[in-house]
C-alpha positions as CSV (number, residue, x, y, z in Angstrom):
1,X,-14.0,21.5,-8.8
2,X,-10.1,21.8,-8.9
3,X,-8.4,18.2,-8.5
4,X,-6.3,18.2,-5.0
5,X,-2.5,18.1,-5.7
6,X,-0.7,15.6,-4.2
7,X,2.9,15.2,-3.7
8,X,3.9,11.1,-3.7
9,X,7.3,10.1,-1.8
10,X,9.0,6.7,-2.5
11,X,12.2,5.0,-1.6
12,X,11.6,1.7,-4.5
13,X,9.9,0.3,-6.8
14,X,6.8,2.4,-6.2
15,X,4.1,0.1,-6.4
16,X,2.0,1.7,-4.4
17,X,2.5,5.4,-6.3
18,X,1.8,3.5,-9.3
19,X,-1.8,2.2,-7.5
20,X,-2.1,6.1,-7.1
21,X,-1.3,7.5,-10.4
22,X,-3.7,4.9,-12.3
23,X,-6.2,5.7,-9.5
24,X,-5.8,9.8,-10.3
25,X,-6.6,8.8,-14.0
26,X,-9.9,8.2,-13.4
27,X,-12.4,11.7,-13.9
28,X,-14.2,11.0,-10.8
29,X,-10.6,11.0,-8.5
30,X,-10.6,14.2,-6.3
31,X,-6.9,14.0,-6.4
32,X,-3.9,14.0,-9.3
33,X,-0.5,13.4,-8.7
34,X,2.2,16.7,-9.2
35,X,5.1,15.2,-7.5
36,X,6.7,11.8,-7.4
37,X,9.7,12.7,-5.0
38,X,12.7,9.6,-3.7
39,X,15.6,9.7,-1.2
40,X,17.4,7.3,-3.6
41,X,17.7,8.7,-7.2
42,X,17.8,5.6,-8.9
43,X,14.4,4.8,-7.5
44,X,12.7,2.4,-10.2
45,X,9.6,4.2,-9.4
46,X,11.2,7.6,-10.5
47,X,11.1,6.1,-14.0
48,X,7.3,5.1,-14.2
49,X,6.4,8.5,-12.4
50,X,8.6,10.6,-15.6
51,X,7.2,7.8,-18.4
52,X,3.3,8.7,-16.9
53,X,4.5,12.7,-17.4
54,X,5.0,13.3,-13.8
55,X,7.5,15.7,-12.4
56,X,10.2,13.7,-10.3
57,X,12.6,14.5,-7.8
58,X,15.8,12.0,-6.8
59,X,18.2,13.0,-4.5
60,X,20.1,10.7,-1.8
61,X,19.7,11.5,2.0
62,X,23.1,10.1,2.9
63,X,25.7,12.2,4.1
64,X,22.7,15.0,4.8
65,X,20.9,15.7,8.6
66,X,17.9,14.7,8.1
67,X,16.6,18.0,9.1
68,X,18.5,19.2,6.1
69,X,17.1,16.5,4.0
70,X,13.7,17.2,5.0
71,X,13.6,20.7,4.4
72,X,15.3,20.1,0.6
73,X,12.1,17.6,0.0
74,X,9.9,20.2,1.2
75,X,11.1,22.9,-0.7
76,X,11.0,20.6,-4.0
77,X,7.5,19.8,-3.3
78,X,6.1,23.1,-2.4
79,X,7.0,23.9,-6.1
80,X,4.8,21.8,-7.1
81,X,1.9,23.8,-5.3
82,X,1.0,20.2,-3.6
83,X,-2.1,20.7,-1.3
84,X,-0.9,16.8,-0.1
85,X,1.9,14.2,0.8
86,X,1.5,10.6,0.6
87,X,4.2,8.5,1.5
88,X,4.2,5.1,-0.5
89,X,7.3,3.0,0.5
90,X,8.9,5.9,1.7
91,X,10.9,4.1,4.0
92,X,12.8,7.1,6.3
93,X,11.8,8.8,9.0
94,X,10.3,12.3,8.6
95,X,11.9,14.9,10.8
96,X,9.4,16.7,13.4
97,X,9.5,19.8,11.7
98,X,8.6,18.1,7.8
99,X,5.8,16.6,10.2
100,X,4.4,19.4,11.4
101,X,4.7,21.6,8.3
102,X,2.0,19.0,6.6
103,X,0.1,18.0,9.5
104,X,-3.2,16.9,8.9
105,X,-2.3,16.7,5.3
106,X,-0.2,13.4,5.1
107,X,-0.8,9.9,4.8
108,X,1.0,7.0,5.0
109,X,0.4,2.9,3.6
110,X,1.5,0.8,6.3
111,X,1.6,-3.2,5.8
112,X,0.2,-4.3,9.4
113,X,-3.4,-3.5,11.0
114,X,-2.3,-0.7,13.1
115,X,-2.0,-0.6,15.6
116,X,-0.5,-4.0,15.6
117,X,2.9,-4.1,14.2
118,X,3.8,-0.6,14.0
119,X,7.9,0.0,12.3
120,X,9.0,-2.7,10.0
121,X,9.0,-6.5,9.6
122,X,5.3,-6.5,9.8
123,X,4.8,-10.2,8.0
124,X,7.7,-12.0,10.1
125,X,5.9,-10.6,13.6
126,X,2.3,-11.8,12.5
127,X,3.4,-14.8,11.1
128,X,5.5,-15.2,14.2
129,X,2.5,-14.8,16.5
130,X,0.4,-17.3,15.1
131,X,-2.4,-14.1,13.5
132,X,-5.2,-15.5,11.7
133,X,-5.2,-12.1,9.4
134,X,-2.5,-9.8,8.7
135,X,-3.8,-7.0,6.4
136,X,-2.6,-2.9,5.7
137,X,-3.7,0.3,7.2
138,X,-3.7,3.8,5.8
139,X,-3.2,6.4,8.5
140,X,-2.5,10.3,8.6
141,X,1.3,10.8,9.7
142,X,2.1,11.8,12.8
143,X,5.4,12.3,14.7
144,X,5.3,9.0,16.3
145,X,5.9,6.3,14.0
146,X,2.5,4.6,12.3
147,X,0.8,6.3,14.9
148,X,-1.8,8.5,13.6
149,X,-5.3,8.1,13.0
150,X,-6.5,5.0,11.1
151,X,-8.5,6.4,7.6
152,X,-9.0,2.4,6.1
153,X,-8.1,-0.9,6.8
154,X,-7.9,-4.0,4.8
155,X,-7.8,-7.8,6.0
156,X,-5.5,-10.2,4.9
157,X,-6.2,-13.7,5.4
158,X,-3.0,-15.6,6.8
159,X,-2.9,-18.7,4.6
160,X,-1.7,-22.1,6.7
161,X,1.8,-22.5,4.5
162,X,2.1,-18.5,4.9
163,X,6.2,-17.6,4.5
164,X,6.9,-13.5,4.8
165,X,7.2,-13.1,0.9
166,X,3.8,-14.8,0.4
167,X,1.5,-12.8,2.6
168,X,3.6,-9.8,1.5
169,X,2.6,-10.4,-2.0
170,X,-1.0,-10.8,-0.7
171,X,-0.9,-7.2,1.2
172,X,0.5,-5.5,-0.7
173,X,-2.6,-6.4,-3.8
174,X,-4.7,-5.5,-0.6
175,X,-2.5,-2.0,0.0
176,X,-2.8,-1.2,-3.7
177,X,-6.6,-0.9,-3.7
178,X,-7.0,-0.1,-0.1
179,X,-4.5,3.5,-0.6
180,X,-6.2,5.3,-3.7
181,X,-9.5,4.5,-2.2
182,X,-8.8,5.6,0.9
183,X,-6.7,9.0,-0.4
184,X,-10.0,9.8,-2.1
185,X,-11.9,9.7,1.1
186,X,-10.1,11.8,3.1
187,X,-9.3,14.5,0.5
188,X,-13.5,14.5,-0.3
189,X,-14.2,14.6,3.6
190,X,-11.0,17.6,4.1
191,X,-12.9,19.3,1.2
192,X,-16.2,19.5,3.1
């Protein structure tokens, strides 16, 4: 059986496409990655996706409508023949029509338990109101923002001397195994 293609977009470091790249290593993942695609070209995770063989796209968003953007992303990755998008630190909104175009077909890593914390600053706000977990969630993309439905969650215990940065660095461990598996799952259960 064919691998599913799937398109990755980052805005950083690209930790997480990295968790997804190693993961689409293994013989038994139903998925490989064809497109490793950023809104800022200097993206470090644009040079691990090229070192790894990967084709890579980098191409700045500013002084573009995001419409415009959007549809220049799209075009790049339906070169690629991508069957899926997953957004990894991707961190700008999708326009409605780049939304609809893969609906059903993208996912998204999100550092809360949706549907607590939905947008950014996820750490600060469960720090803030005294959580006893914080954790990640993978969800398919919607229009609304960390709105669609939930494919996986992972728990995150809230340590007592918790800052921001430390139960970041514990989620994000968390959001690193929690995305390939959970990518896996719902590409086996679409191929059904």
């Amino acid at each position: 059986m064919a691998k599913a293609r799937v398109a990755v977009l980052i805005s950083g470091r690209g930790s997480n496409m990295a968790a997804l790249v190693y993961a689409a290593k293994q013989t038994d993942c139903p998925f490989e990655i064809v497109l490793v695609a950023a809104n800022d070209p200097d993206a470090a995770g644009l040079k691990l996706a090229a070192a790894e063989g990967i084709t890579t796209f980098g191409h700045s968003h500013k002084g573009m409508k995001r419409a415009e953007f959007d549809a220049l992303l799209d075009a790049e990755i339906r070169k690629t023949d991508a069957d899926y998008v997953a957004l990894a630190g991707y961190m700008r909104l999708l326009s409605p029509e780049f939304v609809e175009k893969w609906a059903g077909r993208m996912v998204n890593i999100h550092p809360s338990l949706l549907p607590k914390y939905k947008g950014l600053d996820t750490h600060e706000r469960a720090l803030a109101a005294g959580d006893k977990v914080a954790g990640c969630s993978v969800h398919v993309v919607t229009a609304e923002l960390d709105d669609g439905p939930v494919l996986a969650q992972t728990e995150v215990a809230i340590m007592p001397n918790d800052t921001p940065d430390s139960l970041a660095a514990r989620v994000l461990i968390a959001e690193h195994q929690t995305y390939a598996r959970a990518l896996a799952n719902f590409i086996r259960a679409q191929s059904k």
